[in-house]
N, C-alpha and C positions, 0 to 999 in steps of 0.2 A: 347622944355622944357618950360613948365609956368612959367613967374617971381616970385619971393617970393611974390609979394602982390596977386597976382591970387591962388597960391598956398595955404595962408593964406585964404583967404575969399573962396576958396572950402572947406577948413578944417573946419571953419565955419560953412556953408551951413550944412554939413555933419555932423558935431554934433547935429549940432541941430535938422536936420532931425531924428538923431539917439534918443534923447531926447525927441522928440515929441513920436518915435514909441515905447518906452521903457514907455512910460506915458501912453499910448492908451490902455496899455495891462494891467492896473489894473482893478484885479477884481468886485474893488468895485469905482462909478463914484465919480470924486470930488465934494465936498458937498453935496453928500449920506450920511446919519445920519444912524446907523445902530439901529436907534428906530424906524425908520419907520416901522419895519415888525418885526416880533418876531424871536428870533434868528433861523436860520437853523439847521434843524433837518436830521444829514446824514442817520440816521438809520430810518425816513421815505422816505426818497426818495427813496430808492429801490422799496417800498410797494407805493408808487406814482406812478415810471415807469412801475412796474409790472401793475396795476389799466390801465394806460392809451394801454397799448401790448394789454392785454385781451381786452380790450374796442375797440382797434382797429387795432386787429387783422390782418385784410384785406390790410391796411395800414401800415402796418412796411416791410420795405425793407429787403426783405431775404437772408441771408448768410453775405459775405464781400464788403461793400460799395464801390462806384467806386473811384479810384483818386479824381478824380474832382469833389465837390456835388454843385448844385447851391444854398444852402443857409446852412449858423451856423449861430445860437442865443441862446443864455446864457440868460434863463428867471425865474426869481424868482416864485415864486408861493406860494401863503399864504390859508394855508386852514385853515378852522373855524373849534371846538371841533365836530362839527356834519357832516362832509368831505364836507361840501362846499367850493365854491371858494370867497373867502373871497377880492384878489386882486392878479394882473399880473402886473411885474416889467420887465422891459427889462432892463438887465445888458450890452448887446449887441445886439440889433438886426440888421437884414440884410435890411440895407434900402435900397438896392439896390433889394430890392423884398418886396413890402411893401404887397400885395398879401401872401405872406408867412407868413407874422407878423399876418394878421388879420386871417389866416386859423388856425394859431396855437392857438389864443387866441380861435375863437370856438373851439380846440378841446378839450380845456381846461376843457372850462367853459362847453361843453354837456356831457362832460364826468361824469361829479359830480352826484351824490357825492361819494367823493372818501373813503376810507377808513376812518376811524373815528381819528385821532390823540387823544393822550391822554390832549389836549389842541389847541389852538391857533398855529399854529406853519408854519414853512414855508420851503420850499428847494429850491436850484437853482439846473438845470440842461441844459444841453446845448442840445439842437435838430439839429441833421444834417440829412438835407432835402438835397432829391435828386429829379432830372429835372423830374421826372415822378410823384411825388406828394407824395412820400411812403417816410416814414424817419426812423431814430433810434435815441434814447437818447443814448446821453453818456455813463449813468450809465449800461444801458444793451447792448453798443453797439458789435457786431459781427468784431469788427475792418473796417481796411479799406485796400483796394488792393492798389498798389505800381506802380509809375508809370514806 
């Protein structure tokens, strides 16, 4: 049995850890201004993922994703009134695939231009990448199978 001061300074440790992973998980980074990008627009992100499926077709993971994907990242995306790519925000990316990060920015950025917004405007969407290089957004995803 651990004495109360062990006991105490585990209960510690473990807050804090709990603290730290309850912090980690905000959507938005601290000291992210949300004037850096123009506010997100949910009702174009559909008409974004759609844009990017058809664009790459060959490249989306068909049916229900496996348990295990080797990479998530939650990335902003700022198009310009004319569907260009205007700027890429990483809200999460998978740095333990830095490979990942830069495949996803080209496919951003060759995809353009995307659809025309009726302004400025921007979406976040999460891509979950699987070990063979084919992924699914969020917004359209097929789900995922169970481990």
């Amino acid at each position: 049995m651990p004495s109360p001061v062990r006991r105490r300074e585990w209960l510690a440790v473990a807050a804090a850890t709990g603290a730290a992973l309850v912090a980690g998980c905000s959507s938005t980074p601290s000291g992210v201004s949300s004037r850096q990008a123009p506010a997100a627009d949910p009702a174009y992100k559909r008409a974004a993922a759609g844009h990017l499926y058809r664009r790459y077709a060959d490249r989306i993971y068909p049916g229900r994703l496996p348990p295990m994907l080797y990479a998530i990242g939650v990335l902003e995306t700022v198009i310009e009134g004319n569907g260009r790519v205007g700027s890429l925000r990483w809200l999460r990316a998978p740095s333990h695939a830095p490979e990942v990060v830069a495949q996803i920015e080209r496919l951003v950025r060759d995809a353009a231009p995307f659809p025309a917004p009726p302004g400025r405007t921007s979406y976040i969407d999460t891509w979950l990448w699987d070990q063979s290089g084919r992924f699914q957004l969020d917004t359209l995803t097929e789900g995922q199978q169970q481990l």
